[in-house]
C-alpha positions in Angstrom: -45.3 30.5 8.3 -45.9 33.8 7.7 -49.8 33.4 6.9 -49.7 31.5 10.5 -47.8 34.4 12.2 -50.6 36.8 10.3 -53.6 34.5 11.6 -52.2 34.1 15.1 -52.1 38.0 15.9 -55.6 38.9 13.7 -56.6 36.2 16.7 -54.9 37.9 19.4 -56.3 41.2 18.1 -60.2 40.4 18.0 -59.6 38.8 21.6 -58.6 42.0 22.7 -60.8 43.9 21.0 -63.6 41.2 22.2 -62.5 41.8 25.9 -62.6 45.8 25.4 -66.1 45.5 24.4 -67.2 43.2 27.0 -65.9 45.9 29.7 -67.4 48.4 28.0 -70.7 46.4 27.8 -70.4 45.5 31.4 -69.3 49.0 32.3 -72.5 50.1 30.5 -74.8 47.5 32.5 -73.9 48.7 36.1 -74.1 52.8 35.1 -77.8 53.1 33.7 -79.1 56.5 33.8 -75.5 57.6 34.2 -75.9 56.1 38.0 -72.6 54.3 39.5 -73.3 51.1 41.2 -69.9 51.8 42.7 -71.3 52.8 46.3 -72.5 49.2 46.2 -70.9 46.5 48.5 -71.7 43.3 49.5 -71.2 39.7 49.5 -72.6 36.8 47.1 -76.1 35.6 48.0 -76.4 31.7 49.6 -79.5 30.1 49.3 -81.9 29.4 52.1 -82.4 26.0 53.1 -85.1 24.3 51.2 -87.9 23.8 53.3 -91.5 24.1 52.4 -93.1 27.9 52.7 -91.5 31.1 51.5 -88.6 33.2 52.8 -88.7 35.9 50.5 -91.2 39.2 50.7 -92.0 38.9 46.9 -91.7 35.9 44.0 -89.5 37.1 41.7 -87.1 40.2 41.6 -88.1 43.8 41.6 -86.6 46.8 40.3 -87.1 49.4 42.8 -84.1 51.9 44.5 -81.9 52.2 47.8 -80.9 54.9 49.4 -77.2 54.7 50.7 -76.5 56.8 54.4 -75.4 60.3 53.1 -78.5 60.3 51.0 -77.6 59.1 47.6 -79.8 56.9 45.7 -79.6 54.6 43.0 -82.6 53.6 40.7 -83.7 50.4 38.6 -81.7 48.3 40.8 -83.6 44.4 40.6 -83.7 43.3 44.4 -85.9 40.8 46.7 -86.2 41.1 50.2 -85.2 38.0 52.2 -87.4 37.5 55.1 -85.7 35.1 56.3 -82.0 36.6 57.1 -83.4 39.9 57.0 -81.5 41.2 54.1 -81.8 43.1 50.8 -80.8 40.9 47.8 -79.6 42.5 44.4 -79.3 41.0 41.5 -76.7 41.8 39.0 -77.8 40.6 35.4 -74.4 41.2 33.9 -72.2 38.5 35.8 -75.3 36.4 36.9 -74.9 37.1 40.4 -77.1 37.7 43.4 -75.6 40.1 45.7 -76.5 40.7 49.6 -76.0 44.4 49.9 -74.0 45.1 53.4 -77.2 46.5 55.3 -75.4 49.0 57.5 -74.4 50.9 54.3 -78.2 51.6 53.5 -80.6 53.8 55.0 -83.1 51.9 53.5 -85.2 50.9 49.8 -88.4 50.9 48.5 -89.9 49.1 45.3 -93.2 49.0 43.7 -94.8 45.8 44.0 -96.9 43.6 41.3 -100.1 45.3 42.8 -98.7 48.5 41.9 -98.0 49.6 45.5 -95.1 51.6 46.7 -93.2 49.7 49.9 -90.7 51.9 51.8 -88.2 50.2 54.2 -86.2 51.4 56.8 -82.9 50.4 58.6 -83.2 50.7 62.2 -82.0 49.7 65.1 -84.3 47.7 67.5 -83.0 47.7 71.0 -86.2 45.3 72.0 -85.6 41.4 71.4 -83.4 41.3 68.5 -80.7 44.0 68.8 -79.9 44.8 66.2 -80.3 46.7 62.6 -83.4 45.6 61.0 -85.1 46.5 58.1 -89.0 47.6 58.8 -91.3 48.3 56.6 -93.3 51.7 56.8 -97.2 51.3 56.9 -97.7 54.9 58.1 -95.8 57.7 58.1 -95.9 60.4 60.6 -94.6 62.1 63.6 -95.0 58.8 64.9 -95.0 55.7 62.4 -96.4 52.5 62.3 -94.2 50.0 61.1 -93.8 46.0 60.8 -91.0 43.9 60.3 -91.3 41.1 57.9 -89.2 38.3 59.8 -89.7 34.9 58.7 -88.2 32.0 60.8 -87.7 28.3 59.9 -89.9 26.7 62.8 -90.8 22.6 63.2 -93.7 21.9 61.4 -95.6 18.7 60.9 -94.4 16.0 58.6 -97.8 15.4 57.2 -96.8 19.8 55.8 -93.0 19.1 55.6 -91.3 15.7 55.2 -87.9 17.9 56.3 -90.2 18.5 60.0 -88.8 22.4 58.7 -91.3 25.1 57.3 -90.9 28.5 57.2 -93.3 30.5 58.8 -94.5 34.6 59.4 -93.4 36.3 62.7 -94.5 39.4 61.8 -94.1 42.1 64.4 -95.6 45.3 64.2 -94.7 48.8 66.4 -95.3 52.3 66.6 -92.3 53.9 66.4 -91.3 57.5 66.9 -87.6 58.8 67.8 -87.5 60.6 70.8 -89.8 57.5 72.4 -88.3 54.5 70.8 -91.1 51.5 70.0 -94.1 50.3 71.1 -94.7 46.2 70.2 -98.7 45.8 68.5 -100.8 42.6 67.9 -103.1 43.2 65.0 -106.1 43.7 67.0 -108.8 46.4 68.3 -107.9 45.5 71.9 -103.7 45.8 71.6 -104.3 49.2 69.5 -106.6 50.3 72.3 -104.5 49.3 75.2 -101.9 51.7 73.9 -103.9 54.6 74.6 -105.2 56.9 77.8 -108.7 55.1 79.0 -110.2 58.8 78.2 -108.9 58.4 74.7 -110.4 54.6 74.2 -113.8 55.4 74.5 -113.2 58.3 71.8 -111.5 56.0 70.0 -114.1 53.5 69.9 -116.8 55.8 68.8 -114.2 57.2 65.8 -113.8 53.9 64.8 -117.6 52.3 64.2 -118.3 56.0 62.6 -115.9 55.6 59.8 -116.7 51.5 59.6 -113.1 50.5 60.9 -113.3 46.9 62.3 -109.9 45.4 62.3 -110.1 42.1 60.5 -106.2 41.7 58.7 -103.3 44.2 58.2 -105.1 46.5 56.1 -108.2 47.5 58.5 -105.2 47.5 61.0 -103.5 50.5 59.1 -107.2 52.3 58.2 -107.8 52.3 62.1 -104.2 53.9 62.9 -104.7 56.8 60.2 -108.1 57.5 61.5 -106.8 57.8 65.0 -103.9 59.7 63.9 -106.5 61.8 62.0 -108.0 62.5 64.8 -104.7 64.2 66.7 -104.7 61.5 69.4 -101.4 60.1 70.8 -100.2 57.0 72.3 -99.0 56.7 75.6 -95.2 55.1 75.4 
């Protein structure tokens, strides 16, 4: 009886001591670089429908860093932006659990991606169509930034594509943006850039561009074009 009694509370001992070390372990996985994740809130992540086409920004989970509203940031945390729900997803390796953070809690995150760029997103609110707090991405900084937000909706699609008659597709939709003027909606094209400028200004423009070898062909040319105009101290009408 006794050697029972003995093995019952060495038992009852090592559980404890197991469950001490687990929160120490698990204390130790949400504070690296001495960082709290406290500041963190959120809700557990549910997954998108399945349909064909993508509704996340990248393929697999980032590390990169938020920035809460009174400026703190944390580092290293592993997050993927959904497109689809226009949220910032954080994943927590040491309960196996993907975490939506609460989006008005952040002023916004940034991550490098697997090209080895730096993307910087920003909460704000967007008083056009939507309404509401959206996270855009910055393509230009400046007095006056150019900015696109990533939205990706589940639209019909053809059967022959998607048996479900369900794909998600890209509504990208890109702005200028500057405080004291609010936004200004873009098409990725020479014409819309143009159109947002004095007539004086277009033909200046025009020039700029064919002497620095801008033709806007895809998002990229789109940014060159903007920085060369910028460059060049020019400003939109809003």
């Amino acid at each position: 009886m006794k050697s029972n009694n003995m093995l019952k509370r060495n038992y009852y001992i090592l559980t404890l001591a197991g469950l001490l070390l687990a929160t120490f372990l698990y204390g130790q996985e949400l504070k690296p670089d001495n960082q709290s994740y406290e500041k963190i809130r959120g809700c557990r992540f549910i997954p998108y429908p399945n349909h064909p086409g993508y509704p996340f920004l990248n393929d697999k989970f980032l590390k990169g860093e938020i920035e809460f509203n009174d400026g703190t940031r944390l580092k290293d945390i592993v997050m993927n932006y959904g497109t689809y729900r226009d949220e910032l997803i954080y994943y927590n390796s040491s309960i196996s659990v993907q975490i939506v953070i609460d989006k008005i809690s952040l002023k916004g995150f940034s991550f490098i991606d697997t090209k080895g760029n730096k993307r910087v997103f920003h909460r704000q609110f967007f008083n056009g169509s939507i309404k509401d707090d959206c996270y855009f991405e910055v393509l230009s900084e400046g007095d006056i930034e150019l900015l696109v937000y990533r939205k990706v909706s589940l639209e019909a699609s053809n059967t022959y594509y998607s048996k479900t008659g369900m794909s998600y597709q890209p509504s990208y939709m890109y702005c200028l943006y500057a405080p004291e003027r609010g936004y200004i909606p873009l098409n990725i094209s020479r014409a819309s850039l143009l159109s947002k400028f004095s007539k004086a200004d277009q033909k200046f423009i025009k020039k700029t561009l064919r002497k620095n070898g801008v033709i806007i062909s895809d998002e990229l040319s789109f940014v060159r074009a903007w920085n060369v105009i910028r460059e060049n101290g020019l400003q939109p009408v809003f």
